[in-house]
Z-matrix of the N, CA and C atoms (Angstrom, degrees):
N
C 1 1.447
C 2 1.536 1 108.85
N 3 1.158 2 112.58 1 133.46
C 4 1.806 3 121.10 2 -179.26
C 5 1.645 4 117.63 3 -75.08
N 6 1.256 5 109.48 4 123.82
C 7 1.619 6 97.44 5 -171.02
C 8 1.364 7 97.64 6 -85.73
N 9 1.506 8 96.67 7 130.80
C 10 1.171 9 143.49 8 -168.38
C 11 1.674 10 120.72 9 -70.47
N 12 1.676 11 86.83 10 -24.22
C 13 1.916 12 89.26 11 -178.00
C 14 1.412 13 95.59 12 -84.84
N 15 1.588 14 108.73 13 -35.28
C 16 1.801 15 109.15 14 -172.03
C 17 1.600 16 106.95 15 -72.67
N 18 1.089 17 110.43 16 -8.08
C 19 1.813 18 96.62 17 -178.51
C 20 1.517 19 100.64 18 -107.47
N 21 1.703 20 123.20 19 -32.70
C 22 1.765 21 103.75 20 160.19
C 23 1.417 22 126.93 21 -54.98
N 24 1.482 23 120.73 22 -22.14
C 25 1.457 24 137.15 23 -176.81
C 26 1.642 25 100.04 24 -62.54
N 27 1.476 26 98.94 25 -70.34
C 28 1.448 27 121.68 26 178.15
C 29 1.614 28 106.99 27 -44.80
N 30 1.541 29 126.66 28 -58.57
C 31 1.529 30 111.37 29 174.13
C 32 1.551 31 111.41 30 -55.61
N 33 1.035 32 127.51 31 -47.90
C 34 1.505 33 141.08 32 -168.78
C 35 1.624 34 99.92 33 -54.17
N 36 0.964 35 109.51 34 -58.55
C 37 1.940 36 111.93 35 160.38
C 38 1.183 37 98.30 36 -10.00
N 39 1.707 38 89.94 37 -97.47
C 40 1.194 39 156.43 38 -158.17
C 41 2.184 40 80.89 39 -39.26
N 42 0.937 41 154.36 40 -111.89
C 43 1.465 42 160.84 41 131.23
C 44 1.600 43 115.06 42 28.52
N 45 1.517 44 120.02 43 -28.23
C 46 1.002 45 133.51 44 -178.92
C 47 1.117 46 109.01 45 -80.77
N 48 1.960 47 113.54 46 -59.79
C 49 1.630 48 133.55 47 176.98
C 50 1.556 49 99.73 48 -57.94
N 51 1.293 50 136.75 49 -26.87
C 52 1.408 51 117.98 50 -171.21
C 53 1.771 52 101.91 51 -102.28
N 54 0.984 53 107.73 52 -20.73
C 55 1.705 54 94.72 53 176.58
C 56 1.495 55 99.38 54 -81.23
N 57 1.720 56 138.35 55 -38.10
C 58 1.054 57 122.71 56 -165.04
C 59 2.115 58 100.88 57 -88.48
N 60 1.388 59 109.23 58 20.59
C 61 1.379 60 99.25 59 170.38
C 62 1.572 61 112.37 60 -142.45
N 63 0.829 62 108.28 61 2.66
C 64 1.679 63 121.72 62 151.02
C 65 1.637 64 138.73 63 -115.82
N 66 1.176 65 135.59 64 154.33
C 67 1.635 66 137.23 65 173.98
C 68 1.541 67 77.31 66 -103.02
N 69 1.654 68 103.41 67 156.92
C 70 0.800 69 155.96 68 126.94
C 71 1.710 70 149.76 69 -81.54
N 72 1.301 71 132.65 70 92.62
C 73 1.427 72 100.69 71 -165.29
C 74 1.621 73 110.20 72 -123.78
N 75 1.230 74 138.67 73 104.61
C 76 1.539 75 123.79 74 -158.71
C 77 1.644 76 96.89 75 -115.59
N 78 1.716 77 115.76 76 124.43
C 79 1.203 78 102.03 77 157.37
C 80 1.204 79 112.50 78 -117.60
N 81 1.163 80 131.09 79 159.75
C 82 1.463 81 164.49 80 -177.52
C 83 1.319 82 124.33 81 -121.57
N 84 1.199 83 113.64 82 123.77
C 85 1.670 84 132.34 83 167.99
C 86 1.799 85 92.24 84 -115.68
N 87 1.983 86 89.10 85 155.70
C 88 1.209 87 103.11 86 173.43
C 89 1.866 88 102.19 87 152.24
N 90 1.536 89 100.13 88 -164.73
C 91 1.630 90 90.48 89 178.54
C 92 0.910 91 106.53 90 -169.96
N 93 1.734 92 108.23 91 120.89
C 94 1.409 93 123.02 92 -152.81
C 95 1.673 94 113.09 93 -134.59
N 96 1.567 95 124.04 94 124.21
C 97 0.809 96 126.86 95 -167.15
C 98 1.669 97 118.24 96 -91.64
N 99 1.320 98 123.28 97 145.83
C 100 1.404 99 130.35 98 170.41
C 101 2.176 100 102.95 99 86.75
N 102 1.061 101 95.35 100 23.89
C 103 1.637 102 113.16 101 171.48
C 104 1.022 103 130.59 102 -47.94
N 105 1.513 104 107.16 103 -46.10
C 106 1.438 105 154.82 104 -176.50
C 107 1.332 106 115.55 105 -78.31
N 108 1.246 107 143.61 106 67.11
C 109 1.709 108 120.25 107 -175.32
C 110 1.741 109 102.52 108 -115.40
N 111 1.546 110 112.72 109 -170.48
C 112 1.361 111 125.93 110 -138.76
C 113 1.748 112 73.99 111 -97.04
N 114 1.082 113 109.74 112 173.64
C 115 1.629 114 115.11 113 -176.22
C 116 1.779 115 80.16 114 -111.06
N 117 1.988 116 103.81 115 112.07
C 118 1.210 117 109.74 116 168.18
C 119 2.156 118 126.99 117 -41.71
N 120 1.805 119 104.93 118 -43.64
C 121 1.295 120 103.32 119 169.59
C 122 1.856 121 124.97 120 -59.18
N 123 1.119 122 122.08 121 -24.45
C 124 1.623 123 123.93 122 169.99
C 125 1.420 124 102.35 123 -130.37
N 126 0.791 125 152.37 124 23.23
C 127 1.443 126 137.29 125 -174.10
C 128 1.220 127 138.02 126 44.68
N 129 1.259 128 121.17 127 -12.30
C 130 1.538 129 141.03 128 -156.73
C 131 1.391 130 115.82 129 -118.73
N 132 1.241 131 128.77 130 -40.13
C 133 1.175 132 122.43 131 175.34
C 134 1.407 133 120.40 132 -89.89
N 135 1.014 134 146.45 133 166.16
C 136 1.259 135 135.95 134 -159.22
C 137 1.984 136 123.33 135 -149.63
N 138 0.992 137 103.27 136 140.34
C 139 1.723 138 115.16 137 -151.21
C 140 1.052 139 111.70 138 -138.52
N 141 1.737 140 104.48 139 148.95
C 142 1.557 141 101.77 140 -164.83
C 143 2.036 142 103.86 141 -90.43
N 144 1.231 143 93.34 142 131.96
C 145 1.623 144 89.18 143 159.43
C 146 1.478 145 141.08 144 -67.25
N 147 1.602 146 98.85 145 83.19
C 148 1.915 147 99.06 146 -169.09
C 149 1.204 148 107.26 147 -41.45
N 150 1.540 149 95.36 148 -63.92
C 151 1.807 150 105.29 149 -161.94
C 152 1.652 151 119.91 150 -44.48
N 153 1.440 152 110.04 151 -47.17
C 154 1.351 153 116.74 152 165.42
C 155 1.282 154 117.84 153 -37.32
N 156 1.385 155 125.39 154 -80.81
C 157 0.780 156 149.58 155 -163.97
C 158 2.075 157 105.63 156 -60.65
N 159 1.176 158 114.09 157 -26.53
C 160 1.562 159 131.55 158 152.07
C 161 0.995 160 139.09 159 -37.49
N 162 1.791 161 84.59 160 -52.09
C 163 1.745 162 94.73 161 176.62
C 164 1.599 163 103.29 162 -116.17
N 165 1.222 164 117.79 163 19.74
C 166 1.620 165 101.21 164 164.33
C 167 1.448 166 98.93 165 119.31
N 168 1.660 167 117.73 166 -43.26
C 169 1.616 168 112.14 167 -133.20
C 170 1.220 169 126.82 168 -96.78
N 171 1.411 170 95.74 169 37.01
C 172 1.881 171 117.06 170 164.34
C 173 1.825 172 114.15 171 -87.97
N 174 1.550 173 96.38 172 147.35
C 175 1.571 174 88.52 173 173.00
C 176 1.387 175 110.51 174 -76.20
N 177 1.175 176 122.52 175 141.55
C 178 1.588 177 128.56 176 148.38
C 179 1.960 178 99.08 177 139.01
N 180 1.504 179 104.10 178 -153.01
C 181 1.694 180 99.47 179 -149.30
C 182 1.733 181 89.93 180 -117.59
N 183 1.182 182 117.00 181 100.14
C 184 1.738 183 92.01 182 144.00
C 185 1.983 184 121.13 183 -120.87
N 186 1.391 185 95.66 184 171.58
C 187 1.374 186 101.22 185 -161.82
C 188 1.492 187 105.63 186 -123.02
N 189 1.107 188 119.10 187 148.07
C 190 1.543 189 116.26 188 178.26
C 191 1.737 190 97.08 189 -73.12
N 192 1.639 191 102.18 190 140.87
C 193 1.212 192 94.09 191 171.34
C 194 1.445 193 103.69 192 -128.13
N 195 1.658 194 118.71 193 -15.80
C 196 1.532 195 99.30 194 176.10
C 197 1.638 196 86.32 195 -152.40
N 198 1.486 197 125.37 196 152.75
C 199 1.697 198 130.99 197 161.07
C 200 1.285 199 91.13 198 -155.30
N 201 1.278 200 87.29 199 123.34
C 202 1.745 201 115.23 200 140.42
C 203 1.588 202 123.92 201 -110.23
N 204 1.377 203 109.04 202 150.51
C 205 1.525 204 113.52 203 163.59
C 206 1.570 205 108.69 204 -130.43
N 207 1.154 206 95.23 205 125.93
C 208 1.570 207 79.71 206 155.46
C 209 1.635 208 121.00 207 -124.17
N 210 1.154 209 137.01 208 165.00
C 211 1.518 210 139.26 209 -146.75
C 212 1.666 211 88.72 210 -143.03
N 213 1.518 212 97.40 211 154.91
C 214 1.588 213 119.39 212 -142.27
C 215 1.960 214 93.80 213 -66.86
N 216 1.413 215 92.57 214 -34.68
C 217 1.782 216 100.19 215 165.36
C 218 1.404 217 125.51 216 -57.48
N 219 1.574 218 111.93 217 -18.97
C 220 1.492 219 105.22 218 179.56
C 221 1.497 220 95.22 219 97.35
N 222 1.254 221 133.24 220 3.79
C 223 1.497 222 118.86 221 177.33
C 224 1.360 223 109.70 222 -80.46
N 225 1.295 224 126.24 223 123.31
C 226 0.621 225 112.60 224 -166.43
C 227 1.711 226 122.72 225 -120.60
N 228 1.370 227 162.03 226 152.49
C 229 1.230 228 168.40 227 -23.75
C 230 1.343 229 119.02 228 116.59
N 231 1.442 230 125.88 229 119.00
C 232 1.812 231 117.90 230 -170.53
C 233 1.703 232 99.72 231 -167.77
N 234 1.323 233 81.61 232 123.31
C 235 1.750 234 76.60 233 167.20
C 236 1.821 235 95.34 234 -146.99
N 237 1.404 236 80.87 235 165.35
C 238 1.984 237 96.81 236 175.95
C 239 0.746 238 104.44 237 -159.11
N 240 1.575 239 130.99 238 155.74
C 241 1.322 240 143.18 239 -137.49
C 242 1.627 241 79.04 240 -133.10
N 243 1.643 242 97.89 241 116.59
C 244 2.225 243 87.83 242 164.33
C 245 1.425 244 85.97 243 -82.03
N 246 1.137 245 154.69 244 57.36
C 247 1.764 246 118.28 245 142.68
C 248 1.581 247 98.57 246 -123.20
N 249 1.775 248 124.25 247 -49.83
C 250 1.071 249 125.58 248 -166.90
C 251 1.687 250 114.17 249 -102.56
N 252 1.309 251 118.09 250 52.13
C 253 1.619 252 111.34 251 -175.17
C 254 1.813 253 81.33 252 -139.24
N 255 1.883 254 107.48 253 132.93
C 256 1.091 255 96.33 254 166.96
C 257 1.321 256 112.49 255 -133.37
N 258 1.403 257 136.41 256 174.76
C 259 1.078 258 130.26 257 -150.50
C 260 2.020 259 96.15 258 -58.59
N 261 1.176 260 128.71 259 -39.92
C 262 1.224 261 139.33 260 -178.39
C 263 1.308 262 114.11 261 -58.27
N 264 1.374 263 119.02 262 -51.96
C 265 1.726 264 124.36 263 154.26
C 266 1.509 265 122.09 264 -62.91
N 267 1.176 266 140.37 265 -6.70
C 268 0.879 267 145.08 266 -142.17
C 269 1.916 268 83.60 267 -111.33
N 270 1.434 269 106.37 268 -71.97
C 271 1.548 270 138.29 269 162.36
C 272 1.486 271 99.66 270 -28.76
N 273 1.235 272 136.81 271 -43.01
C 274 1.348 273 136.91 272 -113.51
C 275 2.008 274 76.51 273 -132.26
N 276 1.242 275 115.33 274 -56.24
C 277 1.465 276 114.30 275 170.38
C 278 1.411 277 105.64 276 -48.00
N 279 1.233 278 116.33 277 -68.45
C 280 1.420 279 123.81 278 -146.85
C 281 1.688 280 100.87 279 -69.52
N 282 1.316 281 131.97 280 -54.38
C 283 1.219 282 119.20 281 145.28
C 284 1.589 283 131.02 282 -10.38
N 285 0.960 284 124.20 283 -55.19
C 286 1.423 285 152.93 284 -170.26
C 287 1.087 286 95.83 285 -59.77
N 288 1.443 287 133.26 286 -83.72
C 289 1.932 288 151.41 287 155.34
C 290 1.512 289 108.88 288 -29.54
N 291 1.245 290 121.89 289 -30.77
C 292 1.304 291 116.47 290 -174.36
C 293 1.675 292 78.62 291 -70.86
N 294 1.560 293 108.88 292 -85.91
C 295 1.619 294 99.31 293 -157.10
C 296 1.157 295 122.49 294 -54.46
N 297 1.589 296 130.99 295 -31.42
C 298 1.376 297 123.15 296 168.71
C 299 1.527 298 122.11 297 -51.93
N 300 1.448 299 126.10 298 -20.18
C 301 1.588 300 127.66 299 172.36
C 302 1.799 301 86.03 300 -87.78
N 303 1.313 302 129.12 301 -61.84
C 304 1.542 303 103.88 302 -171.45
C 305 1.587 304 121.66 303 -53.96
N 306 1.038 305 131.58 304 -13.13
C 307 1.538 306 147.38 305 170.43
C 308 1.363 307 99.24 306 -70.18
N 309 1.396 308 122.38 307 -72.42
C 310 1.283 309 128.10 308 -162.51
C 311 1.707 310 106.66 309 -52.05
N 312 1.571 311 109.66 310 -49.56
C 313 1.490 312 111.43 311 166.20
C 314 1.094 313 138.95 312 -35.87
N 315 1.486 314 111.05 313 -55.74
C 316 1.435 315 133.55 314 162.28
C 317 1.487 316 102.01 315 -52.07
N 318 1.224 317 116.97 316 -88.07
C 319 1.725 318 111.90 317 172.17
C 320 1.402 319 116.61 318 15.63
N 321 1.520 320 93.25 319 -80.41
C 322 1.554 321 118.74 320 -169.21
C 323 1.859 322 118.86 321 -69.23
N 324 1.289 323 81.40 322 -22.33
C 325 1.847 324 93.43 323 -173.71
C 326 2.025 325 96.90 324 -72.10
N 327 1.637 326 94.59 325 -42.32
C 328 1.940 327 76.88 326 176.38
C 329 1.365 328 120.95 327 -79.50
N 330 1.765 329 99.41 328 -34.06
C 331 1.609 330 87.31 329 176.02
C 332 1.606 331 132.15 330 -52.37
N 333 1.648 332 101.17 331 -16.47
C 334 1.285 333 96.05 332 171.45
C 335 1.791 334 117.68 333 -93.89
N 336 0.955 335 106.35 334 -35.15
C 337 1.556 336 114.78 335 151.74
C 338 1.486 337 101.39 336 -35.47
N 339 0.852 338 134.38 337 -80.51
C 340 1.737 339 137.94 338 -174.85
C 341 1.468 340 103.57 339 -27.63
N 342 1.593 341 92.46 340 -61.14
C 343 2.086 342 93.06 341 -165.98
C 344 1.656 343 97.84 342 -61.55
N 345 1.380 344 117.22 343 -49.46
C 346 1.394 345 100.59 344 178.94
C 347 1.053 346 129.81 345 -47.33
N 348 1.704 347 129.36 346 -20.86
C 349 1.433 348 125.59 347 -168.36
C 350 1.487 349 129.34 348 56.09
């Protein structure tokens, strides 16, 4: 039997090294109900459910409408939907990738600052 703590360790690596060497950028159209809930600490103000909405487990439809990846090589990943990407999503992606590679830069610009000391 395979120990089990050493191979979650090993994915967790393994998941760590690819988010800290690739962007990701996924947008989505669609329309999804109960999105919106009460902010559990006061009740009153109200917040979107990432996580839900993360893993799927809202009612209603969304559709991929644009992903890119790109990988620490520059390989890069693109798709678009000709029915559901509109000039506003389109704008609204590419925005998105712009700052997620300037984030990722920065990121990396202290971590190496760090190792230098």
């Amino acid at each position: 039997m395979p120990d089990t703590t050493l191979s979650t360790a090993i994915e967790s690596l393994r998941q760590a090294f690819d988010d800290l060497t690739s962007v990701e950028v996924l947008t989505y159209t669609g329309s999804l109900q109960d999105v919106v809930k009460a902010d559990p600490a006061d009740g009153t103000r109200k917040r979107i459910d990432w996580n839900a909405m993360r893993n799927f487990q809202l009612e209603g439809t969304l559709k991929l409408a644009a992903a890119t990846r790109i990988d620490v090589d520059y390989d890069v990943i693109n798709f678009r939907s000709e029915t559901d990407l509109s000039d506003d999503l389109r704008t609204l992606h590419d925005e998105a990738l712009k700052t997620s590679l300037e984030a990722r830069r920065q990121f990396l610009e202290m971590f190496v600052s760090m190792l230098k000391g």
